[in-house]
VEXDREN-2710 file (C-alpha; in Angstrom, 1 decimal):
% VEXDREN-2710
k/r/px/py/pz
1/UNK/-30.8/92.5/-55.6
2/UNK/-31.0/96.3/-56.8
3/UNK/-30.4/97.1/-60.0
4/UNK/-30.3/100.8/-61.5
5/UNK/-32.2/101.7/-64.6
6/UNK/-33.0/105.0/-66.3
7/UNK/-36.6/106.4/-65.4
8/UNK/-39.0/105.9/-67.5
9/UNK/-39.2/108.5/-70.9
10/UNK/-43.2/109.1/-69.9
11/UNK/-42.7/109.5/-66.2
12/UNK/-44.8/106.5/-65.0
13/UNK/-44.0/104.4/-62.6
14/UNK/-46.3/101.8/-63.4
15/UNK/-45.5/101.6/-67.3
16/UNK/-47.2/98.3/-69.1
17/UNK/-44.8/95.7/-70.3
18/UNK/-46.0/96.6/-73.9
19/UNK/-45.3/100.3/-73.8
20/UNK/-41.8/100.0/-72.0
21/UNK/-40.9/97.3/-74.8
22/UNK/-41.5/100.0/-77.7
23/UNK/-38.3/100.3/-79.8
24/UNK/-36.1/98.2/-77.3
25/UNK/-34.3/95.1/-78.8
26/UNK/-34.1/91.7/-77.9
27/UNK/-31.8/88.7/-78.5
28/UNK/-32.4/84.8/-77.3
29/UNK/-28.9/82.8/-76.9
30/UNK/-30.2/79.0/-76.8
31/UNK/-28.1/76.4/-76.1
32/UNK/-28.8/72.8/-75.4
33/UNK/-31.4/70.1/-77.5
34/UNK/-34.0/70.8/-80.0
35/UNK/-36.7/71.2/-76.7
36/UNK/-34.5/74.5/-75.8
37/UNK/-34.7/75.8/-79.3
38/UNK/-38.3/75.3/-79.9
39/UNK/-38.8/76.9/-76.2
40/UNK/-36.3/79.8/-77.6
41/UNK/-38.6/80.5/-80.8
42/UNK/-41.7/80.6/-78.0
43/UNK/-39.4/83.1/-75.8
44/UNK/-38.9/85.6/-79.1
45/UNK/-42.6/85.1/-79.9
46/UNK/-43.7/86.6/-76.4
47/UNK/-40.9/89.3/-76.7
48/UNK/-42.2/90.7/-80.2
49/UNK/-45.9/90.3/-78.8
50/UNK/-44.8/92.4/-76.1
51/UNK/-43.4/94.9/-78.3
52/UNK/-39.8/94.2/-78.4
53/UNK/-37.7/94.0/-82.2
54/UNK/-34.6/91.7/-83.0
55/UNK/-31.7/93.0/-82.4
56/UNK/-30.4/91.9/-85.9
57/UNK/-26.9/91.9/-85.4
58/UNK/-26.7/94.8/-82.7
59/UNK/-26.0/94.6/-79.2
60/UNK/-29.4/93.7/-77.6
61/UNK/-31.7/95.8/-75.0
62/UNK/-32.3/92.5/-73.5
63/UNK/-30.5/89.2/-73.8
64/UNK/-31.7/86.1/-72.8
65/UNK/-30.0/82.7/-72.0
66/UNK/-32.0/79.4/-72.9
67/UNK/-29.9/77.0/-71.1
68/UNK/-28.7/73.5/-70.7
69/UNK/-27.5/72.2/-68.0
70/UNK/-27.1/68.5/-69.2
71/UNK/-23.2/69.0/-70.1
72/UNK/-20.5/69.2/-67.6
73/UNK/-19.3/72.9/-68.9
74/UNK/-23.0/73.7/-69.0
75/UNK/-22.3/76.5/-66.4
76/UNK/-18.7/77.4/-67.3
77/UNK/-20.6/78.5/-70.5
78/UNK/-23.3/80.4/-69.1
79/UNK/-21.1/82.4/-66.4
80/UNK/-18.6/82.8/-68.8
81/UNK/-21.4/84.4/-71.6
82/UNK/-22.6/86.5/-68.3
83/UNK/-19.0/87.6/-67.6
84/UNK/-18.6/89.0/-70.9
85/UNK/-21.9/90.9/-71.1
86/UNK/-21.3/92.6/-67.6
87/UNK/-18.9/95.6/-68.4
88/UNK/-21.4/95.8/-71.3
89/UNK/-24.5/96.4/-68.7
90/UNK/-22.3/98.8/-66.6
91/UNK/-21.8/100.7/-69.8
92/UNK/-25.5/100.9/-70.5
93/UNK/-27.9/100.9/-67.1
94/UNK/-31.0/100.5/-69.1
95/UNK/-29.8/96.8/-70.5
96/UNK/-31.5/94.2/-69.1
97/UNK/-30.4/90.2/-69.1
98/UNK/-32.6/86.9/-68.2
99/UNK/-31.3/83.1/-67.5
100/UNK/-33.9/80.5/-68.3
101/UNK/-34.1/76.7/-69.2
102/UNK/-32.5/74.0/-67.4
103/UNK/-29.5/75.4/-65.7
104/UNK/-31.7/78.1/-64.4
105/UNK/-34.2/75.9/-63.0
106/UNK/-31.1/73.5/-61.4
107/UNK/-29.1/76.7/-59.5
108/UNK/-31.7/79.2/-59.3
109/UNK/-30.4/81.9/-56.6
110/UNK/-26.7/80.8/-57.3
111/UNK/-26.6/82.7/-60.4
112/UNK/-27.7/85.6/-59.0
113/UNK/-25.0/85.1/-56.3
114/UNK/-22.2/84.8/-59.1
115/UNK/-23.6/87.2/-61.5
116/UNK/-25.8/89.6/-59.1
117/UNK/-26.3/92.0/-62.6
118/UNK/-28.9/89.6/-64.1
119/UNK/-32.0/90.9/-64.0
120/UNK/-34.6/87.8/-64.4
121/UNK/-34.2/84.2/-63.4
122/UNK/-37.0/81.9/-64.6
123/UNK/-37.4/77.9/-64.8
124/UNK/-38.6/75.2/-67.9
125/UNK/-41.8/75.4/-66.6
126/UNK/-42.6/79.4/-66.8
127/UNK/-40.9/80.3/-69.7
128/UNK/-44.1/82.2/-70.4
129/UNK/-43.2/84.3/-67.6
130/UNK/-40.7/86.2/-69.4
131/UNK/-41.9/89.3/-70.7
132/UNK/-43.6/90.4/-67.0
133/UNK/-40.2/89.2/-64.9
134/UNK/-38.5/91.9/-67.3
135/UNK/-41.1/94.5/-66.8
136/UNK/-40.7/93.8/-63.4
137/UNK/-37.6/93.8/-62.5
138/UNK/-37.7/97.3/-64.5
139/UNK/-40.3/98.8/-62.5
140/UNK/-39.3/97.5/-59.2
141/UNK/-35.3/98.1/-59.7
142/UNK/-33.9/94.7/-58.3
143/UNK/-33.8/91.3/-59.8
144/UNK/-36.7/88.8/-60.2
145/UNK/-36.1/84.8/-59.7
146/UNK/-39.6/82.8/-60.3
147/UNK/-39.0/79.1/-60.8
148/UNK/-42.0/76.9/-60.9
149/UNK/-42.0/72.9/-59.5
150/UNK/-44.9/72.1/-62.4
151/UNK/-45.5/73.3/-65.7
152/UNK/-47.6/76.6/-65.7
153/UNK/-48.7/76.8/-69.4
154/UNK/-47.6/74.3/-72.3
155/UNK/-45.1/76.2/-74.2
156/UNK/-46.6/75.5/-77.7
157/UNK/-49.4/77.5/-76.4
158/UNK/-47.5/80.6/-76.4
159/UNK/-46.8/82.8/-79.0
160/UNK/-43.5/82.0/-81.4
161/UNK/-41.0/83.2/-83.4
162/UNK/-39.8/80.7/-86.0
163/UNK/-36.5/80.7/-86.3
164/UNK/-37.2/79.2/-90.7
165/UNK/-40.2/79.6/-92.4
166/UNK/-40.1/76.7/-94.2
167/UNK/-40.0/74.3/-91.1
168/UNK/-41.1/74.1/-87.6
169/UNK/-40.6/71.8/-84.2
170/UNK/-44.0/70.9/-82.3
171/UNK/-44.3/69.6/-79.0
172/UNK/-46.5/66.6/-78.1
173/UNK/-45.2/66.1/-75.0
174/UNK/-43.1/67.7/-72.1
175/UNK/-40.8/66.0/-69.4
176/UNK/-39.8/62.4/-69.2
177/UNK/-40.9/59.5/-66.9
178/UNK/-37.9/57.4/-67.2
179/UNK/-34.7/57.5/-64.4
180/UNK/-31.8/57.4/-66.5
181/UNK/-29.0/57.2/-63.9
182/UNK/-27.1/60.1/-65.9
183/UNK/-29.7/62.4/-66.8
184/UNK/-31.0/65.6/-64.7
185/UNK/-33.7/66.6/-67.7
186/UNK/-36.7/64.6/-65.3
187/UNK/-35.9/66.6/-62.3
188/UNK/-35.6/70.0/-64.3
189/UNK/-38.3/69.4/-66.5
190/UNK/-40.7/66.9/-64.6
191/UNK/-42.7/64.3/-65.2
192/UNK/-44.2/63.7/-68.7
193/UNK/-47.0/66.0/-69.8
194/UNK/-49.0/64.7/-72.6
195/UNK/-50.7/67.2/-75.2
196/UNK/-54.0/66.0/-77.2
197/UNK/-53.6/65.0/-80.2
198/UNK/-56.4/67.9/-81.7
199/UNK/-54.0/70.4/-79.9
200/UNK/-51.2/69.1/-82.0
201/UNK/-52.5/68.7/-85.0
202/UNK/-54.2/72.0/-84.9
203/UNK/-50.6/73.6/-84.0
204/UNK/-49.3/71.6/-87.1
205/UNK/-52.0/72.7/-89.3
206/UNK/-51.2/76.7/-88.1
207/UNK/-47.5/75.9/-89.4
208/UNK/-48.8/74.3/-92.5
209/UNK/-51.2/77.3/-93.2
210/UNK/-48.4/80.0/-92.6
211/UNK/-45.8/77.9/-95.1
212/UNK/-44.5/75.2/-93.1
213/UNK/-43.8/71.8/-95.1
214/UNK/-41.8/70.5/-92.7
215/UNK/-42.5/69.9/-89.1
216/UNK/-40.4/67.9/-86.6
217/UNK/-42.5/66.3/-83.4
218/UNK/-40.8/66.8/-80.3
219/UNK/-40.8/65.2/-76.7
220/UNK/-38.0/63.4/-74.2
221/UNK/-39.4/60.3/-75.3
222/UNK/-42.3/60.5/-78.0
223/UNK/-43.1/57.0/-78.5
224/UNK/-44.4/57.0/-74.8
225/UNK/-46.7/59.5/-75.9
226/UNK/-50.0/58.8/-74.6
227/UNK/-49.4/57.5/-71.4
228/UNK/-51.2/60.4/-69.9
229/UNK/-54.2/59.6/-72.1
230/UNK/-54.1/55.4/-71.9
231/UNK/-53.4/55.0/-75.4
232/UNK/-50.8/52.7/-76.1
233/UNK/-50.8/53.4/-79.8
234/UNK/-51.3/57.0/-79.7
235/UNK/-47.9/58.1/-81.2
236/UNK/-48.0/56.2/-84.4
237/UNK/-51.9/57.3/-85.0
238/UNK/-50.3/60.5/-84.6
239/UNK/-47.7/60.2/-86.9
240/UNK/-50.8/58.5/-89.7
241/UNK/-53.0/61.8/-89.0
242/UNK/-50.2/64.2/-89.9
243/UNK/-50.1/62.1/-93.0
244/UNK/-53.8/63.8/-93.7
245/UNK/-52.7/67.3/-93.6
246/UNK/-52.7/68.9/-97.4
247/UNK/-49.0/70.4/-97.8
248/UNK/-47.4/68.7/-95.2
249/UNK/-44.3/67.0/-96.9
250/UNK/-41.8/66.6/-94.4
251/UNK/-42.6/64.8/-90.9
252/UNK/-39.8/63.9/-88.4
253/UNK/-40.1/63.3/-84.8
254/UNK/-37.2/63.2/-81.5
255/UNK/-35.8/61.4/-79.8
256/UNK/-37.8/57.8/-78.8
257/UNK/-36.8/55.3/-76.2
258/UNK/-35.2/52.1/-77.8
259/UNK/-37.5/50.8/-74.9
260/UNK/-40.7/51.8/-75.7
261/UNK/-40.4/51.8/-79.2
262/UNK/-43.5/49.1/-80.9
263/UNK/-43.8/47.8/-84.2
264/UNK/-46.8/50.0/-84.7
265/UNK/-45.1/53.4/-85.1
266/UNK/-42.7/51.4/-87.5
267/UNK/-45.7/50.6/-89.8
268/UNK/-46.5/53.9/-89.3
269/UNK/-43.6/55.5/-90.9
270/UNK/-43.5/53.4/-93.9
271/UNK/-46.6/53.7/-94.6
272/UNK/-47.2/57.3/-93.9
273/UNK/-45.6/59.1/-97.7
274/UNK/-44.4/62.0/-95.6
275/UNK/-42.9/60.4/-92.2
276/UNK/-39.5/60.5/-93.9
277/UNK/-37.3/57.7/-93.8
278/UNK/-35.0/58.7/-91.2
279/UNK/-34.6/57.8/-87.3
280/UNK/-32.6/59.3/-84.8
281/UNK/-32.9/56.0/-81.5
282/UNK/-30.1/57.0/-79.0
283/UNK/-27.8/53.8/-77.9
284/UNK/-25.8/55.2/-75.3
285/UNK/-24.0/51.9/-74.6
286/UNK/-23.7/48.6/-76.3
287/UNK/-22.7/46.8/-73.4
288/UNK/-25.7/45.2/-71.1
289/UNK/-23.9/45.4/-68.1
290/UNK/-23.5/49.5/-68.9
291/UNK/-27.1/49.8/-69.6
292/UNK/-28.3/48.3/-66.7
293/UNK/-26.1/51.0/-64.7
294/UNK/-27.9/53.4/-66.8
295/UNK/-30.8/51.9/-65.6
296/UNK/-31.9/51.9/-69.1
297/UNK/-34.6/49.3/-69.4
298/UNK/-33.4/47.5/-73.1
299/UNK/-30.5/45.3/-74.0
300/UNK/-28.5/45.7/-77.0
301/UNK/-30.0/42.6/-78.7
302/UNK/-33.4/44.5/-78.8
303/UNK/-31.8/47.5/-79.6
304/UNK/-30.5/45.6/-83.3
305/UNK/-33.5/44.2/-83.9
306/UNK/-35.2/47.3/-84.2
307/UNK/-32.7/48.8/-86.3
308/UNK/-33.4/45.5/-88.6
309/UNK/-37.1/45.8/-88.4
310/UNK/-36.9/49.5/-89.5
311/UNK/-34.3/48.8/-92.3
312/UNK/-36.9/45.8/-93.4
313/UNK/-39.7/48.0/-93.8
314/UNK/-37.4/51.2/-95.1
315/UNK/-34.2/49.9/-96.1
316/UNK/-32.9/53.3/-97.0
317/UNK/-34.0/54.7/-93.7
318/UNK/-30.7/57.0/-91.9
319/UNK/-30.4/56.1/-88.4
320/UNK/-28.8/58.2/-86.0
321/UNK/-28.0/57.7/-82.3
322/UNK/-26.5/58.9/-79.3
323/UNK/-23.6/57.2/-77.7
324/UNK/-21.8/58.4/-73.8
325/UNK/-18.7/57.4/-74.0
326/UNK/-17.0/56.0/-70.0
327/UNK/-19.6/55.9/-68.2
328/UNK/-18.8/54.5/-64.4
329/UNK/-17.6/51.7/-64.7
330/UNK/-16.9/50.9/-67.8
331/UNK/-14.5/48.4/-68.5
332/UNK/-12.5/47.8/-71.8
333/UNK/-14.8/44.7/-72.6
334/UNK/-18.0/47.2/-72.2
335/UNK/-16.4/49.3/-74.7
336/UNK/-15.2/47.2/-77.1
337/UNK/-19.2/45.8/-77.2
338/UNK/-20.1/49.0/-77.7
339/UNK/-18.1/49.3/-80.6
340/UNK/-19.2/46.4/-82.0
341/UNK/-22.9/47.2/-81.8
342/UNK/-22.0/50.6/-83.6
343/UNK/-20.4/48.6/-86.6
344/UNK/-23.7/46.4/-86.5
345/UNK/-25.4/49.6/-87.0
346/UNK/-24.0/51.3/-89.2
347/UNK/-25.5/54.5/-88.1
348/UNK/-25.8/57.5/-90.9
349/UNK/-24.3/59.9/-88.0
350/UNK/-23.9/59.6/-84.3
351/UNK/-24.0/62.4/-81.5
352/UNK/-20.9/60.7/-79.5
353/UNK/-20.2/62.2/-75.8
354/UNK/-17.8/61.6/-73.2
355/UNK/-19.6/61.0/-69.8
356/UNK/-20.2/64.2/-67.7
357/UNK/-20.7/63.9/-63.9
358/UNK/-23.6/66.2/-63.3
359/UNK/-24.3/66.6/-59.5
360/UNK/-27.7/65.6/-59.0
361/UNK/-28.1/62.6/-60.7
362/UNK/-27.1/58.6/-59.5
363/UNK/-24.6/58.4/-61.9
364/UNK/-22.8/61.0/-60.1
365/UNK/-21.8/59.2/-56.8
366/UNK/-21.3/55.8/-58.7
367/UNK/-17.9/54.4/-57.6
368/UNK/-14.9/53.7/-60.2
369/UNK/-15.6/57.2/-61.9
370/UNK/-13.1/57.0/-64.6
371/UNK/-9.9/59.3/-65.5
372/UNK/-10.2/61.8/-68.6
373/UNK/-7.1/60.5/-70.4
374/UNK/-9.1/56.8/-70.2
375/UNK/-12.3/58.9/-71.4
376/UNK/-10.5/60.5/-74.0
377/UNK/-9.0/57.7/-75.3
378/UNK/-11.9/55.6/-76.0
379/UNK/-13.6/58.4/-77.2
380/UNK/-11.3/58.8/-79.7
381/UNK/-12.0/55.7/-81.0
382/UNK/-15.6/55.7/-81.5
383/UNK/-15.6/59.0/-82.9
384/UNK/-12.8/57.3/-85.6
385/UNK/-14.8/54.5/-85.9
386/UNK/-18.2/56.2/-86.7
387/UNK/-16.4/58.8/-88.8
388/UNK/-15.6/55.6/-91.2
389/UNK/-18.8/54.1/-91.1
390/UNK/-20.3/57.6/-91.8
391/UNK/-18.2/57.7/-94.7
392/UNK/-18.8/54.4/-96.1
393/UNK/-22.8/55.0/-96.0
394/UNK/-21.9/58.0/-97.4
395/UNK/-20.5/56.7/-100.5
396/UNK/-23.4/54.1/-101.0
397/UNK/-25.3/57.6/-102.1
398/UNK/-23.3/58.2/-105.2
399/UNK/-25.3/58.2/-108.2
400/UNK/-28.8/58.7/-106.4
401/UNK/-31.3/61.1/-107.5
402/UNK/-32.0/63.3/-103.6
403/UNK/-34.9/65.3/-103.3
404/UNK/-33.2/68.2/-101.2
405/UNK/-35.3/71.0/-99.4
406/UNK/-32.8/74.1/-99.2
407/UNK/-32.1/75.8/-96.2
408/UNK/-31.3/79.1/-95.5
409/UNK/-27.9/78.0/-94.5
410/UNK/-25.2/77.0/-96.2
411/UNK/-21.5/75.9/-95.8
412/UNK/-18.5/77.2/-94.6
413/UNK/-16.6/77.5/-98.4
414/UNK/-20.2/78.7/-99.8
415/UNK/-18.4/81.3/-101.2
416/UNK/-15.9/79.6/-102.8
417/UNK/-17.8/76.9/-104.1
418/UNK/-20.9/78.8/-104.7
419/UNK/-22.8/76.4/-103.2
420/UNK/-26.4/76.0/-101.8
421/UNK/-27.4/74.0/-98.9
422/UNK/-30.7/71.5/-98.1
423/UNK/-31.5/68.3/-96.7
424/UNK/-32.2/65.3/-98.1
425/UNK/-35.5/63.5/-97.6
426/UNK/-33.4/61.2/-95.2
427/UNK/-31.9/64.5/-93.0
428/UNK/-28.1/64.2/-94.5
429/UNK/-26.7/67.7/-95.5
430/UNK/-26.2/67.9/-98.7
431/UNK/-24.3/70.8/-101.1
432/UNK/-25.1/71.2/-104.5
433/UNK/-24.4/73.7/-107.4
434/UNK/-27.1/75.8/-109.6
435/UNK/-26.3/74.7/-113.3
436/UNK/-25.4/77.7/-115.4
437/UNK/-29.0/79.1/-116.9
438/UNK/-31.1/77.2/-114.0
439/UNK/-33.6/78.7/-112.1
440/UNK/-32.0/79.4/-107.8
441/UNK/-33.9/77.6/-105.2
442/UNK/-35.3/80.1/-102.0
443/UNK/-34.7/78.4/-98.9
444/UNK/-37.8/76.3/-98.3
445/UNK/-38.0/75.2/-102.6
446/UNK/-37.0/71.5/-103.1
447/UNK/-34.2/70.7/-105.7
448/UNK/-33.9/67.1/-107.4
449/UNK/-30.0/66.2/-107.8
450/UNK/-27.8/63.4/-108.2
451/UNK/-25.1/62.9/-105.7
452/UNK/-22.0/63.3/-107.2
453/UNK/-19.3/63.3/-104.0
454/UNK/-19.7/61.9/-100.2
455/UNK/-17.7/62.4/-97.1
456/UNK/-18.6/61.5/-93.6
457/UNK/-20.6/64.1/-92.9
458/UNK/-21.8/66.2/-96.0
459/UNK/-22.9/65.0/-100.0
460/UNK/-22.3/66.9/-102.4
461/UNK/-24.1/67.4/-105.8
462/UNK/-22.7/69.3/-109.4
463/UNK/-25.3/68.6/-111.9
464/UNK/-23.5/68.7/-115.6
465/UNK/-26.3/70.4/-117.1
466/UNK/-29.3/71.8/-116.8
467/UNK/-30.9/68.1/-117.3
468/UNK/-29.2/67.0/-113.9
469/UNK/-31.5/69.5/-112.0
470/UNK/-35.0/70.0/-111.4
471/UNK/-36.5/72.5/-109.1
472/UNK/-39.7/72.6/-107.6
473/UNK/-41.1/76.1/-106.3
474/UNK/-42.8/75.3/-103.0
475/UNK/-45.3/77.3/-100.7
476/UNK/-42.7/77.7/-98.1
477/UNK/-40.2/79.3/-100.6
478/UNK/-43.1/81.6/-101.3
479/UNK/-43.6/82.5/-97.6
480/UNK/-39.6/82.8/-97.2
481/UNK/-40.3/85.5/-99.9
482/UNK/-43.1/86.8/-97.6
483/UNK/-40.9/87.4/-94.8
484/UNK/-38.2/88.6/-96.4
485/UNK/-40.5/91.6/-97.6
486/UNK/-42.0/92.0/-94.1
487/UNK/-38.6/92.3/-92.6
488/UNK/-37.8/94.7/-95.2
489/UNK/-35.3/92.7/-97.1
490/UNK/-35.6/92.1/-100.8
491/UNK/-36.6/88.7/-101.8
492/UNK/-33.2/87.2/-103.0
493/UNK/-33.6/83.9/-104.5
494/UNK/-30.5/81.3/-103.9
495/UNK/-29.3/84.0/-101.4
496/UNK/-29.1/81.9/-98.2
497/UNK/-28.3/83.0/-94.4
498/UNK/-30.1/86.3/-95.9
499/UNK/-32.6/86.4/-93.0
500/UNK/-31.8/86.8/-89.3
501/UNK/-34.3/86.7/-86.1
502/UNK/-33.8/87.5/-82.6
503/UNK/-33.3/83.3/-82.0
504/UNK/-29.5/83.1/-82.0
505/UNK/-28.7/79.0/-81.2
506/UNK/-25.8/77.9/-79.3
507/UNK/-25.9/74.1/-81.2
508/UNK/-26.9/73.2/-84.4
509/UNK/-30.4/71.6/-84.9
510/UNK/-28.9/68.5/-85.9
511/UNK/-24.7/68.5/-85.9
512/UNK/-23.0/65.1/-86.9
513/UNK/-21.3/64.7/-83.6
514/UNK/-20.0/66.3/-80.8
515/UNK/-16.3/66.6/-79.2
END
């Protein structure tokens, strides 16, 4: 495919990636799961090592599309983001956009068929590929595709762009050795890769050094982590060592498999002080029958009795889960035994999804597919249902003293509530208020409050006085200081949402549900 872009300034035909980069701009759309984020922060990191800037707020040089392709409007999305940008490329010649992630490794030469002015096409296992596709497909005029069948480098390996100081994601693993009948991530993303433990903790250690006091540990299934290696127990020796690391404070891990999931890594968390007591363990169906279609390899007994044996050791533990909604064959009894497992529960928040037929997976050319309204009906149900158990654990958190790191976002009537944002040690979003006289929080500081409102999906805190609130200055809030000086922006206490990179993410990092 031939594209058309200005000669180069210096006349050189053969112009390093590094030079070419100088001055132009870059912005990474991500959309999909935590794994595409953290692979977005690693796709900014090699753009600014190549020379590239944010594009902070601009229209971009170069855009690039992290995407998912796990959702049925995956590529609706991405051709309709494409779309858009097109008379923007015609406009300006020397503009360049890539298409990565999951969707990219899935269609590959299709989406240079629909949208022939993409200039890079590049899978989940190159991502490190980016900067040279670009400098490339500059150089040579016409569009570069290069998807990989294995992974080429780990992507923690590579260079990163944090998209907050004060926290950061770490891989331990890549791919996923399971066969879930509705999931394409194994066949995009491979069989699971296994890092060494000293790789991980040193990568953990680097975030902790650079401000970090929160990092959250990241594969398709993490409590199979090990496998690779033959150690059985090698997740929840993992989670003790990052108990060892000075000014680590906040460790969180996604997603495990209910089937894989050994008392070990539950002794682990409550016995590690910074594993915090939270646990995201994805359902997906309460009815056996259903799971067994899923080819998921647990039942919904064991399922409960983990959730027990968790809330024994850590009875404030937050649980969240993951829950498809009419799945093939699904009958009205399989739904109404999911519903009762989710009242069981009695999850903190639930990411709730109606079943999407995704060509390329079993589940796709299962008979008795079932009609939206049917879908949409049941859905509605759950979501109703989960919204008042969300609400109801809500309220048990009235009158407790939080510990609440603040974020650097906050929420949508910030600015008529004034407002600040953090989470809990447990991961619920809370909102709380700056007595009059008291010392603002920087994202990344930790305020001590008492809950003083709960809804389904947010707490809120309004100390009375000063005495109500404590704040504790942290090493992260100094390094959100740091880099709001490097990036030329004045340090602004309590100022959240103050600092933007070129990581712009289609999905929250952890949103209470989705419709």
């Amino acid at each position: 495919m031939s594209l058309t872009y200005p000669s180069p300034a210096n006349g050189s035909e053969n112009e390093p990636a590094g030079d070419a980069a100088v001055h132009r701009t870059y912005q990474v759309r991500t959309f999909g799961c935590q794994m595409n984020v953290h692979d977005s922060e690693r796709m900014a990191g090699m753009l600014e090592a190549a020379g590239y800037v944010p594009a902070d707020g601009a229209q971009a040089d170069v855009v690039v599309f992290n995407t998912c392709a796990v959702r049925e409007n995956a590529d609706n999305k991405l051709y309709g983001n494409l779309g858009q940008l097109a008379p923007i490329k015609a406009a300006n010649p020397g503009m360049q956009i890539a298409v990565g992630g999951c969707l990219a490794q899935k269609d590959r030469e299709t989406i240079l068929k629909k949208a022939p002015w993409v200039d890079a096409v590049f899978g989940t296992h190159n991502v490190g590929a980016l900067p040279a596709l670009l400098d490339r497909a500059r150089h040579n005029n016409e569009a570069q595709l290069e998807i990989l069948e294995s992974l080429d480098v780990f992507p923690s390996t590579l260079p990163t762009k944090r998209d907050a100081v004060y926290s950061g994601w770490v891989s331990i693993s890549v791919g996923c050795n399971n066969t879930c009948t509705f999931c394409i991530v194994p066949a995009l993303r491979g069989k699971e890769k296994d890092r060494r433990p000293g790789e991980i903790l040193a990568e953990v250690q680097a975030l902790v050094d650079d401000g970090a006091i929160e990092v959250t540990l990241l594969g398709q299934n993490v409590n199979s982590y090990g496998v690779e290696f033959g150690d059985r127990q090698a997740f929840s020796k993992l989670l003790r060592a990052c108990g060892e690391i000075p000014g680590l404070e906040r460790v969180r891990f996604t997603s495990p498999h209910p089937a894989a999931f050994t008392d070990d890594v539950i002794d682990a968390m409550a016995e590690t002080p910074n594993v915090m007591p939270q646990l995201h363990m994805p359902l997906q169906s309460g009815s056996d029958k259903v799971l067994r279609d899923m080819k998921r390899s647990y039942r919904s007994a064991k399922f409960l009795g983990i959730l027990d044996k968790v809330r024994a050791k850590m009875p404030h533990a937050a649980i969240s889960t993951d829950i498809i909604v009419g799945f093939p064959g699904e009958t009205e009894e399989d739904f109404q035994a999911t519903l009762d497992v989710v009242e069981k529960s009695r999850f903190a928040t639930a990411f709730t999804f109606q079943y999407s037929k995704r060509p390329g997976t079993p589940a796709a050319d299962l008979p008795d597919q079932l009609p939206k309204t049917v879908v949409q009906e049941r859905f509605e149900r759950l979501t109703a249902l989960q919204d008042r158990i969300a609400a109801e654990e809500n309220a048990k958190q009235l009158g407790r003293r939080v510990e609440v790191m603040v974020t650097a976002q906050s929420g949508r009537k910030s600015e008529e509530t004034h407002r600040l944002s953090g989470r809990s040690q447990d991961q619920r979003l809370v909102h709380f208020t700056v007595p009059q006289g008291a010392p603002a929080p920087r994202p990344g500081d930790v305020v001590t409050v008492t809950i003083t409102e709960a809804a389904a999906f947010h707490l809120i805190a309004d100390p009375a006085t000063a005495a109500d609130y404590s704040l504790r200055r942290s090493r992260a809030g100094d390094a959100w200081d740091r880099a709001q000086a490097d990036s030329c922006g004045a340090p602004a206490p309590g100022a959240a949402g103050a600092a933007r990179t070129g990581v712009s993410l289609g999905m929250p990092s952890l949103p209470v549900r989705s419709r």
